[in-house]
PAZA-117578 format. One record per residue (C-alpha): x, y, z; residue in three letters; residue number from 1. Coordinates in pm, 1 decimal, decimal comma, padded with zeros to 6 digits. Layout:
c1:X c2:Y c3:Z r:ALA k:NUM
...
END
This chain:
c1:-02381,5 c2:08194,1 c3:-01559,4 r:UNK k:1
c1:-02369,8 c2:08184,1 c3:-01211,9 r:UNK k:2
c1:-02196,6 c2:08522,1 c3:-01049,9 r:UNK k:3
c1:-01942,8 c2:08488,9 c3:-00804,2 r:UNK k:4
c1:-02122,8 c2:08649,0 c3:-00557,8 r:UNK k:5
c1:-02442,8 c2:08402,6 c3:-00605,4 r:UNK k:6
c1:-02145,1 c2:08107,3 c3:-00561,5 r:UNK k:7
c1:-02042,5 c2:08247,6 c3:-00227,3 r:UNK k:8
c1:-02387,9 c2:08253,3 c3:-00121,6 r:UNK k:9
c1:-02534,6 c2:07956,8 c3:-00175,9 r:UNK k:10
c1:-02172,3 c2:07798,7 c3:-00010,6 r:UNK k:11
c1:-02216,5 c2:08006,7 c3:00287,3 r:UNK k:12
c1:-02621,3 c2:07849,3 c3:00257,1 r:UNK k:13
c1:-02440,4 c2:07493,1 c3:00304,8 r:UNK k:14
c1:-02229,9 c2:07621,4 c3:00567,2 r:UNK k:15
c1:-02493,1 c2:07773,7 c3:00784,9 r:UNK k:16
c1:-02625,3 c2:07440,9 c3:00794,9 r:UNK k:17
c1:-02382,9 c2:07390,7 c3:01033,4 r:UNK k:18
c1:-02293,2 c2:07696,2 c3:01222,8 r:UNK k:19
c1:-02415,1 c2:08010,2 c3:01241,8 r:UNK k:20
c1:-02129,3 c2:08148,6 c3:01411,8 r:UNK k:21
c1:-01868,3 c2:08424,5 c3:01275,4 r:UNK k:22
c1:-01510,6 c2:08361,7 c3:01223,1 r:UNK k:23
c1:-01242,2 c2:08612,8 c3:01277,1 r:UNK k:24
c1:-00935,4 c2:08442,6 c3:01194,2 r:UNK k:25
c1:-00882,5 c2:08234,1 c3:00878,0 r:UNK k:26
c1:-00596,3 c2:07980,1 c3:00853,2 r:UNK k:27
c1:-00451,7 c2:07810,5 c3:00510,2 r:UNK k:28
c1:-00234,5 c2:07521,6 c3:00633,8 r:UNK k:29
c1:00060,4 c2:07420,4 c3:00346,4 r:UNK k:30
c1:00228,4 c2:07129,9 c3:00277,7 r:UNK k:31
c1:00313,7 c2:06885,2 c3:00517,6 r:UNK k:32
c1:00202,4 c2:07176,4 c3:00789,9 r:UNK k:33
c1:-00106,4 c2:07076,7 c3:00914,7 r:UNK k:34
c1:-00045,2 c2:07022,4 c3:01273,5 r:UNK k:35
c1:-00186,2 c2:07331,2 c3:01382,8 r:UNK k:36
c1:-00599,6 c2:07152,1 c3:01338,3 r:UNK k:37
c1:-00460,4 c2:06953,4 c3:01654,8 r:UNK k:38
c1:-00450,8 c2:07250,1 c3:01878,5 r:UNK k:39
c1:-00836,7 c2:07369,5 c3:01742,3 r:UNK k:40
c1:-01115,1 c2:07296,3 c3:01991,8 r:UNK k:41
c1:-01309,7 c2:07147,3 c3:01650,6 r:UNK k:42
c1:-01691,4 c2:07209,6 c3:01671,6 r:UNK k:43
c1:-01747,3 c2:07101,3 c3:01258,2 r:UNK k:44
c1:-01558,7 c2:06995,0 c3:01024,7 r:UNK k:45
c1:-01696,1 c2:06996,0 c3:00615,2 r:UNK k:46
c1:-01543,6 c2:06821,2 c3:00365,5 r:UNK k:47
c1:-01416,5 c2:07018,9 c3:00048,2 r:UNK k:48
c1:-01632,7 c2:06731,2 c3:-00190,1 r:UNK k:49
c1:-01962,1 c2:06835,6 c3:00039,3 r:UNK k:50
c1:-01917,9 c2:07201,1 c3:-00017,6 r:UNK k:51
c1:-02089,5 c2:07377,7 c3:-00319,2 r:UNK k:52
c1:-01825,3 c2:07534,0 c3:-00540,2 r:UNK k:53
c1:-01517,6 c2:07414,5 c3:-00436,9 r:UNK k:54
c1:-01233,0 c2:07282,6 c3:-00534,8 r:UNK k:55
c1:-01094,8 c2:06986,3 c3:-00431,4 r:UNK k:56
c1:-00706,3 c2:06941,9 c3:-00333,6 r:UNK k:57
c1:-00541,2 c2:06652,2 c3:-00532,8 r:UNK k:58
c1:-00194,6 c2:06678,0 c3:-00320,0 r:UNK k:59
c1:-00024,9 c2:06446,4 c3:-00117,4 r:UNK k:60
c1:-00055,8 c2:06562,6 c3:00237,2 r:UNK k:61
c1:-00348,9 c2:06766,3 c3:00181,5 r:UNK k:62
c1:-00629,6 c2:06606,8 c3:00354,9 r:UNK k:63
c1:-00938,8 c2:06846,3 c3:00186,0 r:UNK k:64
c1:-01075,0 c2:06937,0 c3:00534,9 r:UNK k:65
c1:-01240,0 c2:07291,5 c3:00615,4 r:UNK k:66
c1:-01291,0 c2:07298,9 c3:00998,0 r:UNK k:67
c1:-01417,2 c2:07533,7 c3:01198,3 r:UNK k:68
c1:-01355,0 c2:07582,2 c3:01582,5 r:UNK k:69
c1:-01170,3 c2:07844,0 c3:01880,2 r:UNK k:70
c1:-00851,5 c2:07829,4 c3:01924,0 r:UNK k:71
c1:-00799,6 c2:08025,2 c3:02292,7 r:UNK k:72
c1:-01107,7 c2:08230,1 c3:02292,1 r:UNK k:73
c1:-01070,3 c2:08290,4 c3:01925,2 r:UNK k:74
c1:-01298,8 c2:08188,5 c3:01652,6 r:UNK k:75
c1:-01072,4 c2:08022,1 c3:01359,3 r:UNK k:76
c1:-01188,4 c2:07836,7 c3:01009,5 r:UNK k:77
c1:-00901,5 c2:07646,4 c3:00881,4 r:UNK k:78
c1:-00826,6 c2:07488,4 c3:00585,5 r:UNK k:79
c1:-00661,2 c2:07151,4 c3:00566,8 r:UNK k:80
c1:-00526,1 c2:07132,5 c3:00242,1 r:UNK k:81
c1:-00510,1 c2:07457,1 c3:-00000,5 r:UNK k:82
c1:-00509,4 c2:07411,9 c3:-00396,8 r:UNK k:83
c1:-00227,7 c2:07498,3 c3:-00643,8 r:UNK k:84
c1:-00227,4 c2:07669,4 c3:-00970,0 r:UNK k:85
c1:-00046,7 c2:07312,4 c3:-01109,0 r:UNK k:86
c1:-00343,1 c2:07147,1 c3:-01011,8 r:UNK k:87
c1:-00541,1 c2:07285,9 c3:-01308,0 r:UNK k:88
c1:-00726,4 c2:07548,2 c3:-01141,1 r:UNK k:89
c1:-00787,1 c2:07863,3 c3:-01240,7 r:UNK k:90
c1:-00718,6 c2:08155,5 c3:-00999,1 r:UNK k:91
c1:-01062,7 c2:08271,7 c3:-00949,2 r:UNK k:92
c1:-01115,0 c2:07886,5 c3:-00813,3 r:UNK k:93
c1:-00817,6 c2:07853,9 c3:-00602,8 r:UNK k:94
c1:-00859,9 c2:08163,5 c3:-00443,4 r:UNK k:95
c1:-01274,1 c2:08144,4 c3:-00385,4 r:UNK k:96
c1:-01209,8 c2:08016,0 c3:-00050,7 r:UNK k:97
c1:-01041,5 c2:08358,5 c3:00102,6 r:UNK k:98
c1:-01382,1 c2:08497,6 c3:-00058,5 r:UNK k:99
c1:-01597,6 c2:08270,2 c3:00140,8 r:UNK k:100
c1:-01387,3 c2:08310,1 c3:00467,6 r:UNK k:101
c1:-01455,3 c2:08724,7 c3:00459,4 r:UNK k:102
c1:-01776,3 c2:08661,8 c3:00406,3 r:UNK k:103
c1:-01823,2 c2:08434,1 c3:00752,0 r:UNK k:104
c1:-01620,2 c2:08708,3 c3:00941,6 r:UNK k:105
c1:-01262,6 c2:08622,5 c3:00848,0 r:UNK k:106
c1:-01043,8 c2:08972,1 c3:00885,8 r:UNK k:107
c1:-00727,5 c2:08799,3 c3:00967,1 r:UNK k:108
c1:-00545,8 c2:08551,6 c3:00756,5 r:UNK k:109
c1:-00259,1 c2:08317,8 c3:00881,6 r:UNK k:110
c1:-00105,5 c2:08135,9 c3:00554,2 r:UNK k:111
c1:00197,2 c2:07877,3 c3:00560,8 r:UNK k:112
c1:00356,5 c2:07684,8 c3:00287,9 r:UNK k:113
c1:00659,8 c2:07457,2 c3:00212,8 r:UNK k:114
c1:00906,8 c2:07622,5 c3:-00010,0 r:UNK k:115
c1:01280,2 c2:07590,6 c3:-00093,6 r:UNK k:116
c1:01543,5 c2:07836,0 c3:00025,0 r:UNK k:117
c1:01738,0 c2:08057,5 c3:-00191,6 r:UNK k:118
c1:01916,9 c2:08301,7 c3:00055,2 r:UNK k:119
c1:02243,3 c2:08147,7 c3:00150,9 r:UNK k:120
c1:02214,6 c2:08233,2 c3:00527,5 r:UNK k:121
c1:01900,6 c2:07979,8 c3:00572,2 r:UNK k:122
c1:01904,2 c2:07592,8 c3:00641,3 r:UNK k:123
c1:01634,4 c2:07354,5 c3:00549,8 r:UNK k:124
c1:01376,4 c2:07349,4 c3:00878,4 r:UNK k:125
c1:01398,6 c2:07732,5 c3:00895,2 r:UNK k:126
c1:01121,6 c2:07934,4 c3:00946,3 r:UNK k:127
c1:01061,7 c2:08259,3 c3:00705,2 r:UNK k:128
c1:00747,7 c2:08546,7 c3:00802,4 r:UNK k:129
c1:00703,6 c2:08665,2 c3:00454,8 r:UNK k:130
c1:00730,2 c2:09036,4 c3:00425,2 r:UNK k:131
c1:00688,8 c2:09084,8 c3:00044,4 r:UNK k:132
c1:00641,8 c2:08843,4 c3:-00268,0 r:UNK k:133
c1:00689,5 c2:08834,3 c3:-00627,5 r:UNK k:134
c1:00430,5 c2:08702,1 c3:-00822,7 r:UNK k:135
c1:00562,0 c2:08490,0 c3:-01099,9 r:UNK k:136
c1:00240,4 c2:08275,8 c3:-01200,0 r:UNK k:137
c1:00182,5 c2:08433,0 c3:-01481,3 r:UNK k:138
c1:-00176,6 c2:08522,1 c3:-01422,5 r:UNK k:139
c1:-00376,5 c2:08751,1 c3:-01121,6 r:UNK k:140
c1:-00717,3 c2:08627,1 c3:-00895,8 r:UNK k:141
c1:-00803,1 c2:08980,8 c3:-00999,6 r:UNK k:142
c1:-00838,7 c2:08988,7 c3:-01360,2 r:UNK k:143
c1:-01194,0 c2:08978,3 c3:-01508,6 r:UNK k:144
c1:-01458,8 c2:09194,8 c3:-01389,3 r:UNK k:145
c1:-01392,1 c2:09383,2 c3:-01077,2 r:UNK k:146
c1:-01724,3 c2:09297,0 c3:-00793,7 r:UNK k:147
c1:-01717,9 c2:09631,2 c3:-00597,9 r:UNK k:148
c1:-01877,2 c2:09465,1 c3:-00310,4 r:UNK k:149
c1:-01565,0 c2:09232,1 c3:-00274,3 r:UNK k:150
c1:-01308,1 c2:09483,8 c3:-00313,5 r:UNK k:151
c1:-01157,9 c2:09805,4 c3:-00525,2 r:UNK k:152
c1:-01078,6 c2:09754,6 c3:-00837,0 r:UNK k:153
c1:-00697,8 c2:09852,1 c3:-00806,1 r:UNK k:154
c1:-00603,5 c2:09723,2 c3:-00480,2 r:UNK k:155
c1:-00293,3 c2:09860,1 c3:-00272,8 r:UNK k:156
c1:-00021,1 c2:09610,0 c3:-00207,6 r:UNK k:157
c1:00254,3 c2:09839,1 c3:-00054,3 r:UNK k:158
c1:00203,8 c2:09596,9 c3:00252,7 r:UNK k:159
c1:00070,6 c2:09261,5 c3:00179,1 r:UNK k:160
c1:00163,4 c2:09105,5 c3:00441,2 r:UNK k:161
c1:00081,9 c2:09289,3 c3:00799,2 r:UNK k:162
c1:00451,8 c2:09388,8 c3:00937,8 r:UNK k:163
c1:00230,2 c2:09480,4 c3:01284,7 r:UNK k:164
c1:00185,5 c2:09125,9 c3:01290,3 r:UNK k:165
c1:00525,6 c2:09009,5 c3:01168,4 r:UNK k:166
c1:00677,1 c2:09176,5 c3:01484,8 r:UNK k:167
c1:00449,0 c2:08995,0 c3:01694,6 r:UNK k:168
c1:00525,6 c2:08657,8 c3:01562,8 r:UNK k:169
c1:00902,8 c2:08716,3 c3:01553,8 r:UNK k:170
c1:00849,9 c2:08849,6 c3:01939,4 r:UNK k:171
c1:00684,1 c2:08531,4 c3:02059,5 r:UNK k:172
c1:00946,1 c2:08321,5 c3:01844,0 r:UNK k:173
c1:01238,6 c2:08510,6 c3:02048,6 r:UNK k:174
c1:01023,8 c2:08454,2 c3:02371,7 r:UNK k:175
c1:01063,1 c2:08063,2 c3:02263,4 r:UNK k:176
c1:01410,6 c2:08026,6 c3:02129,2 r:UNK k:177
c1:01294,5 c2:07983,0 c3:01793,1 r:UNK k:178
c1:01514,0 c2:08134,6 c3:01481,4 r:UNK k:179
c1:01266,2 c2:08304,6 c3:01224,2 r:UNK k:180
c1:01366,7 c2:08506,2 c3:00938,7 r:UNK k:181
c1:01208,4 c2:08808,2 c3:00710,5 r:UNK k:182
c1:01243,2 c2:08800,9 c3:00410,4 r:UNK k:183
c1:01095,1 c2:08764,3 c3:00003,7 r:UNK k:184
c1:00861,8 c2:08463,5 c3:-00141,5 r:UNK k:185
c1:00864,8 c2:08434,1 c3:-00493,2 r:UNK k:186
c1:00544,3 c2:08231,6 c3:-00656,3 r:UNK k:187
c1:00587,5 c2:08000,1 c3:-00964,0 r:UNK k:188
c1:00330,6 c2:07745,4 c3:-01103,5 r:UNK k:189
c1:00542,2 c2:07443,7 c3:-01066,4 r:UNK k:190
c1:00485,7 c2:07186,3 c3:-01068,4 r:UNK k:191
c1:00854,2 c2:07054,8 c3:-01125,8 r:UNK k:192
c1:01156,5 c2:07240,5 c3:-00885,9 r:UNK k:193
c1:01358,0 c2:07460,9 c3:-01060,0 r:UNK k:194
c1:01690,5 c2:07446,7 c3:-01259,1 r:UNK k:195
c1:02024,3 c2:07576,9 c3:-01138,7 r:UNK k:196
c1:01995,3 c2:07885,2 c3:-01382,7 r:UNK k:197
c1:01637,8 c2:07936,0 c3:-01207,2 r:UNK k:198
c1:01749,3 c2:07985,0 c3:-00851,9 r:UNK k:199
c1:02019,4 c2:08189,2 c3:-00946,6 r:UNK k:200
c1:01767,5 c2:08422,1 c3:-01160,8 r:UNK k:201
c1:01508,9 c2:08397,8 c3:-00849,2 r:UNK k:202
c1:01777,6 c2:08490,8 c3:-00640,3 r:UNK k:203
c1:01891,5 c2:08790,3 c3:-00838,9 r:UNK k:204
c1:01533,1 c2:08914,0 c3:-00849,8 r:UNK k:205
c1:01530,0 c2:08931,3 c3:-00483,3 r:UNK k:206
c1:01371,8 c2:08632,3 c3:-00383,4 r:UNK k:207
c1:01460,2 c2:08455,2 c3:-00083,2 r:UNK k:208
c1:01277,1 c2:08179,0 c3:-00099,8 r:UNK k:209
c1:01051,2 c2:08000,0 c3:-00369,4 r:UNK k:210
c1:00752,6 c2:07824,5 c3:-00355,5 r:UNK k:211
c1:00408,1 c2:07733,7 c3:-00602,8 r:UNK k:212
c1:00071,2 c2:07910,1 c3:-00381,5 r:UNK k:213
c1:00017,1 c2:08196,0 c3:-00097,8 r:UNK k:214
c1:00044,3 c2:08471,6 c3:-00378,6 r:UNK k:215
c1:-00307,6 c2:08462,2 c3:-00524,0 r:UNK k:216
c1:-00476,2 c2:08369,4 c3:-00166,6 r:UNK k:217
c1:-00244,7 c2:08691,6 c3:-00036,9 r:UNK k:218
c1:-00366,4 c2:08886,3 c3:-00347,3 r:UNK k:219
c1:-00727,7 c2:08806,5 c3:-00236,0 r:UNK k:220
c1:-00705,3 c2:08876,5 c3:00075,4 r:UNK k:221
c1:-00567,5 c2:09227,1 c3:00030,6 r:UNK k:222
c1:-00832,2 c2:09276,3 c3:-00202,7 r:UNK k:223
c1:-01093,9 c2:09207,1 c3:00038,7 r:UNK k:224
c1:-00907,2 c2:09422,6 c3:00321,9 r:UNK k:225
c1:-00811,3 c2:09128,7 c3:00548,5 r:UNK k:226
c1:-00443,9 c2:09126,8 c3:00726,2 r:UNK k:227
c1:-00215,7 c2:08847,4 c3:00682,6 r:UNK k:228
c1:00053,6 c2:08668,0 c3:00826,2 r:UNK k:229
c1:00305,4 c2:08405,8 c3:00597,7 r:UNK k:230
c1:00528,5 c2:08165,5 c3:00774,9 r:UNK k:231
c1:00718,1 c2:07985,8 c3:00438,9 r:UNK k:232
c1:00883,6 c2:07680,9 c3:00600,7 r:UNK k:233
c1:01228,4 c2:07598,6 c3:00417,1 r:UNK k:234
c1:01184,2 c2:07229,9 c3:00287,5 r:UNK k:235
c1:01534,7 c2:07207,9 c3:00121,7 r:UNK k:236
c1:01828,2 c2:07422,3 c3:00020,0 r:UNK k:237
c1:01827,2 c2:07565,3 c3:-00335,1 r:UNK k:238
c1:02198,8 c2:07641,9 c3:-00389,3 r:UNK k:239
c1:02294,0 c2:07603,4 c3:-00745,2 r:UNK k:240
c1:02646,7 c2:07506,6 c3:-00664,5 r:UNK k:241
c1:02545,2 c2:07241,7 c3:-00430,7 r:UNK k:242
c1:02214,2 c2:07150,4 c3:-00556,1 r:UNK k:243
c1:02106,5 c2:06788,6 c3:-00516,7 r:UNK k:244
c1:01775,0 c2:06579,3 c3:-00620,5 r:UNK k:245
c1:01452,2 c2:06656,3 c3:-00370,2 r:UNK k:246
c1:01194,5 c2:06384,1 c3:-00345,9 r:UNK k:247
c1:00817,5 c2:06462,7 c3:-00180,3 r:UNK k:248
c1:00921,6 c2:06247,7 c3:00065,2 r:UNK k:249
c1:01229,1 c2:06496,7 c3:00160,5 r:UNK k:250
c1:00932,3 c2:06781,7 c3:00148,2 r:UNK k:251
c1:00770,3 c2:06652,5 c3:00396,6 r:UNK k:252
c1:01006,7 c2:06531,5 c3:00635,8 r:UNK k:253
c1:01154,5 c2:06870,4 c3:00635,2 r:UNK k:254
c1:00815,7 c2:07019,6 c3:00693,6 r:UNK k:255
c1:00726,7 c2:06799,2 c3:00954,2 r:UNK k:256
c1:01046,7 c2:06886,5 c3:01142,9 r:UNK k:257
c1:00999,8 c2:07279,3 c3:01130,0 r:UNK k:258
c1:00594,6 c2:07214,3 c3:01181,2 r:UNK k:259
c1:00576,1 c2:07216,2 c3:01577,9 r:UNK k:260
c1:00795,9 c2:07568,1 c3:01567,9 r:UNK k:261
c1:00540,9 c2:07732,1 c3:01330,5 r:UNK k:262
c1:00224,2 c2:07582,9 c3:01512,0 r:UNK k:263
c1:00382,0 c2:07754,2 c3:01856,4 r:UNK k:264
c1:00386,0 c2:08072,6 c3:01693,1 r:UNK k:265
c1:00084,1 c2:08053,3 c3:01541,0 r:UNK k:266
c1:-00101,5 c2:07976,7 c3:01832,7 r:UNK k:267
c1:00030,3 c2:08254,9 c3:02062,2 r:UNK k:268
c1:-00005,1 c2:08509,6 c3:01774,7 r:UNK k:269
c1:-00380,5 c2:08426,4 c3:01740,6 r:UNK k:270
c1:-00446,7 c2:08371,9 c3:02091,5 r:UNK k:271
c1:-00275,9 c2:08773,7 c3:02096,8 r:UNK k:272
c1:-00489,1 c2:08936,1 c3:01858,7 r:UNK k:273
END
């Protein structure tokens, strides 16, 4: 069987192909959210079906792209369209593309995702920098065999998400009139939205908002030592004593909306580090 390691090599093989180049900053682009690839000065772009190894995304909006480019004077890779746990994947394959983005320089990660709002004070098109997460998948990128190489076996997470980073994005969002909140994203596999009793459990937890990914790429990333930076972009409201039918359609209307805000911020943070 082939080792994970001996995957990530002969995908980075494929890649260097291409470019030889090192990337510092890594970018995961969520549902309905991938404006951001407009502002990249592209130089390749590889499809997901081209590239040993990986998995392919089977979601509406998610266009399967990995593209590699400078934002500012920044190298970035960037993928355009993540994978779910729903999808069928395992964790080990969802998450083997943070792997193959430390291994081509990556040692800061910006992730953003669609999710529903729980807290009470938010309205759909809000903007949330995660600060913390539960992870309610029911399974871990880390179980199996530990590769030392990759990462310690029992990896810290008393800060998954950088809060040096979280200041600077909520500093360049007050520079722009833009509202952002802090706050908790809770993972679940999906793929169906939750009940009422759900969102009130969620929200009893601690959860602010919830959502189906970013957990297990987070989860890798820490392993691997990289910093990251979550923007969850609030798709609908998940108030159990209003609640009302969300379509896809809704999703992504909502995400489209809020996208432009997030892309700002995203820009000027990388174009800061």
């Amino acid at each position: 069987m082939t080792s994970l390691s001996e995957k990530i090599e002969q995908t980075l093989s494929y890649i260097r192909k291409f470019t030889q180049e090192n990337y510092s900053v890594g970018i995961i682009l969520g549902t309905g959210l991938g404006g951001l690839v407009k502002e990249i000065n592209i130089e390749h772009s590889i499809d997901y079906a081209d590239l040993p190894h990986f998995p392919l995304s089977t979601v509406e909006s998610h266009h399967g792209k990995l593209i590699f480019g400078k934002i500012g004077d920044k190298n970035v890779v960037a993928m355009q369209g993540r994978f779910h746990f729903y999808e069928g994947y395992s964790m080990h394959q969802l998450t083997y593309p943070i792997r193959l983005m430390k291994c081509i320089g990556v040692e800061t990660l910006l992730v953003s995702n669609a999710c529903g709002g729980m807290n009470p004070v938010y309205r759909r098109g809000d903007i949330m920098l995660m600060i913390d997460h539960i992870n309610l998948l029911g399974d871990n990128p880390l179980i199996g065999k530990n590769d030392d190489s990759l990462g310690p076996r029992f990896p810290d997470m008393s800060e998954p998400y950088n809060l040096k980073l979280v200041q600077l994005a909520e500093d360049i969002a007050l520079q722009n009139s833009i509202k952002v909140h802090r706050g908790v994203y809770v993972a679940v596999p999906g793929p169906n939205l939750e009940t009422r009793a759900e969102y009130r459990f969620l929200r009893l937890i601690g959860a602010d908002v919830v959502g189906m990914s970013t957990v297990p790429e987070n989860i890798v990333a820490n392993h691997m030592g990289m910093r990251v930076l979550g923007f969850s972009i609030i798709t609908d409201e998940c108030f159990p004593d209003s609640l009302k039918p969300v379509s896809i359609e809704d999703v992504l209307s909502a995400a489209m909306e809020a996208e432009p805000k997030m892309t700002l911020i995203m820009k000027e943070v990388i174009q800061r580090l």
